[in-house]
DRENDO-1510 file (C-alpha; in Angstrom, 1 decimal, always signed):
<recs>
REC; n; res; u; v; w
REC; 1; UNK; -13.1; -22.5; +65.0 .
REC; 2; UNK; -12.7; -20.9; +68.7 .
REC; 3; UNK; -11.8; -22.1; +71.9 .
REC; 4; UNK; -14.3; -21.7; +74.4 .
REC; 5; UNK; -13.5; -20.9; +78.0 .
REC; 6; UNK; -14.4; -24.8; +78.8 .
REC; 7; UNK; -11.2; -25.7; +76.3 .
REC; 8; UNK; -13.3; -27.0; +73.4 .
REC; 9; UNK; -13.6; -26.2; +69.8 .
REC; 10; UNK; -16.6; -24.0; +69.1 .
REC; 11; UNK; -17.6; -23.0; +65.2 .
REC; 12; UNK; -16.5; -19.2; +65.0 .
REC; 13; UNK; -20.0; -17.3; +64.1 .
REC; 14; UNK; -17.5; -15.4; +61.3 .
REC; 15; UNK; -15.4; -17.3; +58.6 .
REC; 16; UNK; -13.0; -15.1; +56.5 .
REC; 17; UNK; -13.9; -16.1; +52.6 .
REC; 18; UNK; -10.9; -16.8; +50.4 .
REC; 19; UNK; -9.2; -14.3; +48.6 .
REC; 20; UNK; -10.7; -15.3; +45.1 .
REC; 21; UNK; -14.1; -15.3; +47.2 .
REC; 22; UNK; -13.7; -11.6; +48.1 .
REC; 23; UNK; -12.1; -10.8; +44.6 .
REC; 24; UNK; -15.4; -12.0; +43.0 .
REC; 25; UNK; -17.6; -10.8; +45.3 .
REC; 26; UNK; -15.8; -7.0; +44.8 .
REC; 27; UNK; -16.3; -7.4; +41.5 .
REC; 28; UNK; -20.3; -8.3; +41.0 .
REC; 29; UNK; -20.3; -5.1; +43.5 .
REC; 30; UNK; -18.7; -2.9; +40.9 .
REC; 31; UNK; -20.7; -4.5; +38.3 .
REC; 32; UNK; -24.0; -3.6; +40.3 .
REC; 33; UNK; -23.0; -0.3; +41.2 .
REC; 34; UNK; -22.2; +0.5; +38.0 .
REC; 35; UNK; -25.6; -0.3; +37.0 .
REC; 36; UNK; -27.3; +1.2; +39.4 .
REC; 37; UNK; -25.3; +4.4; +38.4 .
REC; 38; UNK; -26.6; +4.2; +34.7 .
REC; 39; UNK; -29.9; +4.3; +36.0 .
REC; 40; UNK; -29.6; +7.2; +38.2 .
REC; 41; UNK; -29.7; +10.5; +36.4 .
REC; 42; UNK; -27.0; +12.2; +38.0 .
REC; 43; UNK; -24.8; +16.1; +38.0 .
REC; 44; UNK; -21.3; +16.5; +37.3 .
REC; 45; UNK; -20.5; +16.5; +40.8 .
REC; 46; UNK; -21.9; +12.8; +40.9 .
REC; 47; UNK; -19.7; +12.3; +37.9 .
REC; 48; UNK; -16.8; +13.0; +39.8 .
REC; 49; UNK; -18.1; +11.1; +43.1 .
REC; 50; UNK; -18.8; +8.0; +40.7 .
REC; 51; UNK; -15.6; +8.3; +38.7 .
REC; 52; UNK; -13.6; +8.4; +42.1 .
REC; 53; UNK; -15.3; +5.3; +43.2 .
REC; 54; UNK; -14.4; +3.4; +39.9 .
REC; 55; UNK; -10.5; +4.3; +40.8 .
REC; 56; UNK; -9.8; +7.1; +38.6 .
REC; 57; UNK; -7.4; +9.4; +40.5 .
REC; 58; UNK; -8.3; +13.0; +40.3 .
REC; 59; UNK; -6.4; +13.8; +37.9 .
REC; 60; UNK; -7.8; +11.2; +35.4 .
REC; 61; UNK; -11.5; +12.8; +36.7 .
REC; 62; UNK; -10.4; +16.7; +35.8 .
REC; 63; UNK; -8.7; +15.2; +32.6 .
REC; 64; UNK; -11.9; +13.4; +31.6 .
REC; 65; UNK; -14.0; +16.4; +32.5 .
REC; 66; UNK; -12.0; +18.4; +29.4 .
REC; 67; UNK; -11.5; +16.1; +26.7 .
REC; 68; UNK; -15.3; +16.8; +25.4 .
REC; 69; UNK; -17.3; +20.3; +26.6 .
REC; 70; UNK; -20.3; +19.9; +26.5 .
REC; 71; UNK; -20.7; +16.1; +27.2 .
REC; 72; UNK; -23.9; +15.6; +28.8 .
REC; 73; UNK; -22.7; +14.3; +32.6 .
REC; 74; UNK; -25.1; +11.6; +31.9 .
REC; 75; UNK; -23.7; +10.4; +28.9 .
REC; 76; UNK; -20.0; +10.4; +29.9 .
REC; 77; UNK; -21.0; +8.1; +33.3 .
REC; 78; UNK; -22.7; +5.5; +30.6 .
REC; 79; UNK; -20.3; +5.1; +28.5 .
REC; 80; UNK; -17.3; +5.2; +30.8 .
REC; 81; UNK; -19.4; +2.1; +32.9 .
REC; 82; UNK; -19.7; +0.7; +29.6 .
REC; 83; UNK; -15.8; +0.4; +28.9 .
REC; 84; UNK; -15.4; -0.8; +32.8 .
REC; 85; UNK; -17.6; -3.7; +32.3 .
REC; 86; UNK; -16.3; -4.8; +29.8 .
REC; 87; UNK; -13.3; -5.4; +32.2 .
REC; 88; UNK; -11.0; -2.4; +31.6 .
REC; 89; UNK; -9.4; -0.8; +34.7 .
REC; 90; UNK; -9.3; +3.2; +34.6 .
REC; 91; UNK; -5.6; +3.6; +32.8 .
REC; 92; UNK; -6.8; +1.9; +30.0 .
REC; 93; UNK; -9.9; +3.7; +29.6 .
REC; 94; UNK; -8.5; +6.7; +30.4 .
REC; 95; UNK; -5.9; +6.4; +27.7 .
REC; 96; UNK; -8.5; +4.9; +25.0 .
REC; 97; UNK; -10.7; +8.3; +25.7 .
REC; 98; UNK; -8.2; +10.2; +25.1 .
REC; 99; UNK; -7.3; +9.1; +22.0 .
REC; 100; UNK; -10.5; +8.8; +20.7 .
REC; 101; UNK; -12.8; +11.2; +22.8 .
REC; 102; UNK; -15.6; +10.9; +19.9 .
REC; 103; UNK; -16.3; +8.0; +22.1 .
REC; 104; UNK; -18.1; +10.4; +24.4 .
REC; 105; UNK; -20.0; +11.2; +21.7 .
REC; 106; UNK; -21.4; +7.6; +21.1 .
REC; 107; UNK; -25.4; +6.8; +21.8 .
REC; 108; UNK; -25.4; +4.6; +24.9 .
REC; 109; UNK; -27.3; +1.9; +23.0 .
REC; 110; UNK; -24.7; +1.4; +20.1 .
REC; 111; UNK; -22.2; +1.3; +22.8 .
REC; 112; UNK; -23.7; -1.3; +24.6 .
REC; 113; UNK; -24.3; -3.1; +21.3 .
REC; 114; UNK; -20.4; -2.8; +20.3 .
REC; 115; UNK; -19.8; -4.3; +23.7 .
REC; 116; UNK; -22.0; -7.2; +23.2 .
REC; 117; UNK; -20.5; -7.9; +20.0 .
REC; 118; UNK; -16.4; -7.8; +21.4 .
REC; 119; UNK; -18.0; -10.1; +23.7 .
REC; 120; UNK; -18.7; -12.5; +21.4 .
REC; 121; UNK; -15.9; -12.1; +19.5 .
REC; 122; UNK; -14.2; -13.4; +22.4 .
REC; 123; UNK; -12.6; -9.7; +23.5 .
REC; 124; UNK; -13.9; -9.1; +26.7 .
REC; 125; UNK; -11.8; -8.7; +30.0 .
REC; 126; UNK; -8.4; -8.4; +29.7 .
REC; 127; UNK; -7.9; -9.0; +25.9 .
REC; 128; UNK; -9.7; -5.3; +25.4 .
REC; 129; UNK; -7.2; -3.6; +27.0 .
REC; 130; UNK; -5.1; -4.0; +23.8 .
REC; 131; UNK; -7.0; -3.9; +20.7 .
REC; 132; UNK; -8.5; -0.7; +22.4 .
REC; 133; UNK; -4.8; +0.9; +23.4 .
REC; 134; UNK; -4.3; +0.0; +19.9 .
REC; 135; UNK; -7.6; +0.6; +17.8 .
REC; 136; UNK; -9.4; +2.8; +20.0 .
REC; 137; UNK; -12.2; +3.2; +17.1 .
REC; 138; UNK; -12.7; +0.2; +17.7 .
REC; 139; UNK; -15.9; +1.2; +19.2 .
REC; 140; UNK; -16.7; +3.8; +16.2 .
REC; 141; UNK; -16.0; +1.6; +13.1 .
REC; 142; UNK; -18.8; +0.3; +11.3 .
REC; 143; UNK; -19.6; -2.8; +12.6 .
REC; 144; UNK; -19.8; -4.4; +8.8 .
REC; 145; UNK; -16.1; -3.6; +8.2 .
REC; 146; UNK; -15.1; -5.6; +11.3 .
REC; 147; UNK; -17.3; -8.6; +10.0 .
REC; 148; UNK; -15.5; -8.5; +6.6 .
REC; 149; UNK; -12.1; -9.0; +8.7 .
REC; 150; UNK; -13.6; -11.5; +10.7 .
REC; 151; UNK; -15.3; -13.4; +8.0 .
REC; 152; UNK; -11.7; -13.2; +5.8 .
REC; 153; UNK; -9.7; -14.9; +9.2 .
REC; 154; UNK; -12.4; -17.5; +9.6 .
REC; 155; UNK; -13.7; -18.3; +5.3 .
REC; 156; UNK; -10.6; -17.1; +3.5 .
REC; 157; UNK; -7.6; -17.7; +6.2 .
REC; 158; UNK; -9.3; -20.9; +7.5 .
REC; 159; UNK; -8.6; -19.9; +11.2 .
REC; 160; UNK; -10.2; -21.3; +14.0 .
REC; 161; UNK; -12.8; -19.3; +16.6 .
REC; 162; UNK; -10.2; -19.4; +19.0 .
REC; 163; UNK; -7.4; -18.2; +16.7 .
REC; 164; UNK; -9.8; -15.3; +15.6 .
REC; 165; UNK; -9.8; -14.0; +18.6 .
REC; 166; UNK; -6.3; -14.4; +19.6 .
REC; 167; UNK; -5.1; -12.2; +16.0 .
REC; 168; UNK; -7.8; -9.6; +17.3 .
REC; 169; UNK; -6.4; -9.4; +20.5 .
REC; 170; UNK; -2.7; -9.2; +19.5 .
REC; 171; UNK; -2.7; -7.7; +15.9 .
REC; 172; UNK; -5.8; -5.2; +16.3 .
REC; 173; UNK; -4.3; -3.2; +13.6 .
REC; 174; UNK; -5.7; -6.2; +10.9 .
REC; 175; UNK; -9.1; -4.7; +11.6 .
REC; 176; UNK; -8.0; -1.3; +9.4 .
REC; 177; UNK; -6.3; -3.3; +6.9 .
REC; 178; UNK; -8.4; -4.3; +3.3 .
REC; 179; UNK; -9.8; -7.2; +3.1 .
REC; 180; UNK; -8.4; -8.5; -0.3 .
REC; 181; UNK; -4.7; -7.1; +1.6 .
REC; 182; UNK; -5.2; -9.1; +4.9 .
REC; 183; UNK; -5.9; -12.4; +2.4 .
REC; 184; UNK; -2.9; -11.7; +0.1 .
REC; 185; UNK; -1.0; -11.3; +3.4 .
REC; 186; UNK; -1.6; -14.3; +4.8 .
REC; 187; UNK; -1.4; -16.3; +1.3 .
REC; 188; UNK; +2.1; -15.0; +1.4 .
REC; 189; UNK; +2.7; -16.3; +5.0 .
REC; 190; UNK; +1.4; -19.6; +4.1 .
REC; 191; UNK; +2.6; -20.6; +0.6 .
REC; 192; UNK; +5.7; -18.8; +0.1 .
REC; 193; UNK; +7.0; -18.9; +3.7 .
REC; 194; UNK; +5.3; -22.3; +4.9 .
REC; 195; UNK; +4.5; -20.8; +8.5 .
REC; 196; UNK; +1.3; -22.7; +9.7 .
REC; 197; UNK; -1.6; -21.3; +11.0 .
REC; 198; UNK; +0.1; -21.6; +15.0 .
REC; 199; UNK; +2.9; -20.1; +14.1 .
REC; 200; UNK; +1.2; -16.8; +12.4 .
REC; 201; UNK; -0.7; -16.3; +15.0 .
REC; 202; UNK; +2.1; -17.0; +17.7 .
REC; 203; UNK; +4.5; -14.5; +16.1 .
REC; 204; UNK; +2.2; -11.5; +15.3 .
REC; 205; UNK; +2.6; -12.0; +11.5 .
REC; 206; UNK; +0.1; -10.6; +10.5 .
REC; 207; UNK; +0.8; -7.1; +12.6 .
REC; 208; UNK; +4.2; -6.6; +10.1 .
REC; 209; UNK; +3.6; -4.8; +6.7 .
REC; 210; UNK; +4.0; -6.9; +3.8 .
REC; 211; UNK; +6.1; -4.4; +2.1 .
REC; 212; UNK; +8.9; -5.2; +5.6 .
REC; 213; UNK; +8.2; -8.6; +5.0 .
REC; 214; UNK; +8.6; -9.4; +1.5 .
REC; 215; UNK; +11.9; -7.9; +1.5 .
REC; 216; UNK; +13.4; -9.6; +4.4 .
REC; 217; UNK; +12.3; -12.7; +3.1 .
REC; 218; UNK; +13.1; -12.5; -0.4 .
REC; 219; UNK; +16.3; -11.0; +0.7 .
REC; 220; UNK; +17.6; -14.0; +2.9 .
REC; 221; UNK; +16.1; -16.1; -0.1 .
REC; 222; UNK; +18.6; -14.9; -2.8 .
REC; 223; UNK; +21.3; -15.3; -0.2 .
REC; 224; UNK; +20.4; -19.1; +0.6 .
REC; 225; UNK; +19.3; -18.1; +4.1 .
REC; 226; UNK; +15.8; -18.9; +3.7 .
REC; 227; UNK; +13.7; -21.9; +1.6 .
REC; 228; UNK; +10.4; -22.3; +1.3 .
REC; 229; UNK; +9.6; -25.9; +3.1 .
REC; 230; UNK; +8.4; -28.8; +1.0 .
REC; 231; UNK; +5.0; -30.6; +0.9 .
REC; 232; UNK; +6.9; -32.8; +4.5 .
REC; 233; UNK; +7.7; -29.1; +6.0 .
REC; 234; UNK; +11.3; -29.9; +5.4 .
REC; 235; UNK; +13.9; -27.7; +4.3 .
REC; 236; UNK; +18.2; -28.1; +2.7 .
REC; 237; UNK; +19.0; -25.5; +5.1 .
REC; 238; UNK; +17.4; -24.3; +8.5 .
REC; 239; UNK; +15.3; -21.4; +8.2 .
REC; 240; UNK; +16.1; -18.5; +11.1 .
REC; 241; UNK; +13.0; -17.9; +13.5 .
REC; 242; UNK; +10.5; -15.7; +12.2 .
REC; 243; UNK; +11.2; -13.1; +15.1 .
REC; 244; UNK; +15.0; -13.0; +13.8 .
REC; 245; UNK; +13.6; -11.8; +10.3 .
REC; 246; UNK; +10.3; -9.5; +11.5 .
REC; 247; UNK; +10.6; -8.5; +15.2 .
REC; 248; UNK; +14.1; -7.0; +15.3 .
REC; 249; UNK; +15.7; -3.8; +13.6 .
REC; 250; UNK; +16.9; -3.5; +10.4 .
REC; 251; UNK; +20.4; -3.2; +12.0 .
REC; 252; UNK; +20.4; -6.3; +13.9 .
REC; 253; UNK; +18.5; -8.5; +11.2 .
REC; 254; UNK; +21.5; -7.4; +8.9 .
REC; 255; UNK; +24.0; -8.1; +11.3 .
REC; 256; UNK; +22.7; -11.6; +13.3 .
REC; 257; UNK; +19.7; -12.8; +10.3 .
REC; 258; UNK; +21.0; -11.8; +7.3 .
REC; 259; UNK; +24.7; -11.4; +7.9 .
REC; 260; UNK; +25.3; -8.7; +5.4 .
REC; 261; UNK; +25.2; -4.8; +4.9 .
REC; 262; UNK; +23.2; -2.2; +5.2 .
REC; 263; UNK; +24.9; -0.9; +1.3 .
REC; 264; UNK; +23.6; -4.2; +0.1 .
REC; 265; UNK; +20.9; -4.1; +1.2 .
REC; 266; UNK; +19.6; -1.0; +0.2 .
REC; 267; UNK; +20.7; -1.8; -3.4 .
REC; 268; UNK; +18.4; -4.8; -3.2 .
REC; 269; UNK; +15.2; -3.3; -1.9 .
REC; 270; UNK; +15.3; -0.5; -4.9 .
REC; 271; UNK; +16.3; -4.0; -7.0 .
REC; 272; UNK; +13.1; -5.5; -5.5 .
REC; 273; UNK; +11.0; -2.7; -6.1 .
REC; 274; UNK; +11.6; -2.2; -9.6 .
REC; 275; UNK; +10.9; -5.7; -10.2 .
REC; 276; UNK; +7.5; -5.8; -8.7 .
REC; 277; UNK; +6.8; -2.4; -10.8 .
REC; 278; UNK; +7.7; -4.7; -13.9 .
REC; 279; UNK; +5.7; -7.5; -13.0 .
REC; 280; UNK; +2.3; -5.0; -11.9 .
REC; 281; UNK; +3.0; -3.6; -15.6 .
REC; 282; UNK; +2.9; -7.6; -17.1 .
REC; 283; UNK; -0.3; -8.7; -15.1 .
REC; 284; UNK; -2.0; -5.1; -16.4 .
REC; 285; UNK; -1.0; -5.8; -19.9 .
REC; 286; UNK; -2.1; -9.6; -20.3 .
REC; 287; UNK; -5.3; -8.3; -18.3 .
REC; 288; UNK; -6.0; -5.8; -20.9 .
REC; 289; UNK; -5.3; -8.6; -23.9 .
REC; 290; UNK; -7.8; -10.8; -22.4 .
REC; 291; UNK; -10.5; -8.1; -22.2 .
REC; 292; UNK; -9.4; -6.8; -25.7 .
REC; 293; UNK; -10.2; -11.2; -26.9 .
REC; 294; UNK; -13.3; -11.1; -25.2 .
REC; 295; UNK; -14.6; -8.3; -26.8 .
REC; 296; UNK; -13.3; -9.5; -30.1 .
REC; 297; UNK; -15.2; -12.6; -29.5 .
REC; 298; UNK; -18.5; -10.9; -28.8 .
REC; 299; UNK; -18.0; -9.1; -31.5 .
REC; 300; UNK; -17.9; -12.7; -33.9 .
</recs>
């Protein structure tokens, strides 16, 4: 509203739109400026024009310009866009290309096909910007291996759609990991540690190596530091947080977790280890008796 020169209240012929208004309309700009750009054959000197206008300072441009000779001008716009609609700002891309720059390399169409999959897999917007800081082939791996991981969280691990895409996001890394690994990993979590579903995917568990974890575990175990909870989720003493056993140093876990030393233990990993060496030598040699009765048995 104005004030006209009688005194009243005229509408104003220009109303300033919210800020989330202006954010969103900045945005499907971008987005269609962007895709006008894809369809526009265009030099390097566009490149650098277009790059510019995405917010890539000029040193990100010159940067990007080197990390692969050779790459069409073309192709680099594409699949740069690509990674920017998918919601990534500049730093992010800029980092992910240059630790991976065989992205450049990528057809435009499998691109755009690996983006429509993260999509669905719930990592678009800002939950890229990690799993690609992290696992920047995340692009290049074949997409089957990723739907082994996927089908393991969601068949095997019994996680929900939601929580799927929450591991992706924070614990990337369980997309490199084997299959039958990831399962065991999580088998451990579940039935030797009682941590519920929630609680692995609220503490990054599945981000630590299971060679680190067994050790802290078993190691406040034998000191009476840690149970396993019953079938109620109960325990005779109270277990410390998971990020007091797995997301601290070994120095402070000793000190504050485990309250004992560093000699000790060192003495009980190399304890540990040559236990689990026994036991892999047991499991080969009953596995070899069976087959040895089986083939006695076809031989009856």
């Amino acid at each position: 509203m104005t004030v006209s020169s009688g005194g009243g209240l005229e509408e104003s012929s220009f109303v300033d739109p919210p800020k989330c208004a202006r954010k969103a309309e900045h945005r499907t700009g971008l987005t269609q400026c962007l895709l006008e750009k894809q369809r526009t054959p265009v030099s390097q000197e566009n490149v650098v024009s277009s790059l510019l206008d995405m917010g890539f300072s000029d040193v990100h441009v010159n940067e990007l310009l080197s990390i692969q000779p050779g790459t069409h001008p073309q192709q680099m716009l594409d699949i740069i866009s690509e990674l920017v609609l998918l919601g990534l700002n500049p730093e992010p891309v800029y980092v992910a290309l240059k630790k991976s720059p065989q992205l450049l390399k990528l057809p435009v169409m499998q691109m755009k096909k690996r983006s429509s999959y993260l999509r669905k897999l719930g990592l678009g917007e800002g939950k890229l910007k990690r799993a690609l800081y992290c696992c920047p082939d995340l692009f290049t791996m074949r997409q089957r291996d990723i739907d082994v991981i996927v089908r393991v969280l969601k068949e095997k691990c019994l996680f929900t759609v939601k929580q799927v895409t929450e591991i992706l996001h924070r614990c990337p890394h369980v997309l490199r990991e084997d299959p039958g690994e990831l399962e065991y990993k999580f088998q451990y979590a579940y039935f030797r540690m009682g941590i519920k579903h929630v609680d692995i995917v609220k503490t990054d568990f599945l981000q630590y190596s299971m060679t680190k974890t067994k050790q802290r575990h078993v190691f406040l175990e034998r000191l009476g530091r840690y149970q396993t909870p019953d079938k109620k989720g109960q325990t005779q003493v109270p277990n410390p947080l998971l990020k007091d056993i797995l997301r601290v140093s070994e120095a402070e876990f000793l000190a504050r977790t485990a309250v004992s030393s560093a000699e000790e233990f060192e003495v009980f990993k190399k304890l540990l280890a040559r236990e689990e060496e026994e036991s892999e030598g047991c499991m080969a040699d009953e596995e070899e008796e069976e087959e040895e009765g089986r083939e006695e048995e076809q031989e009856l």
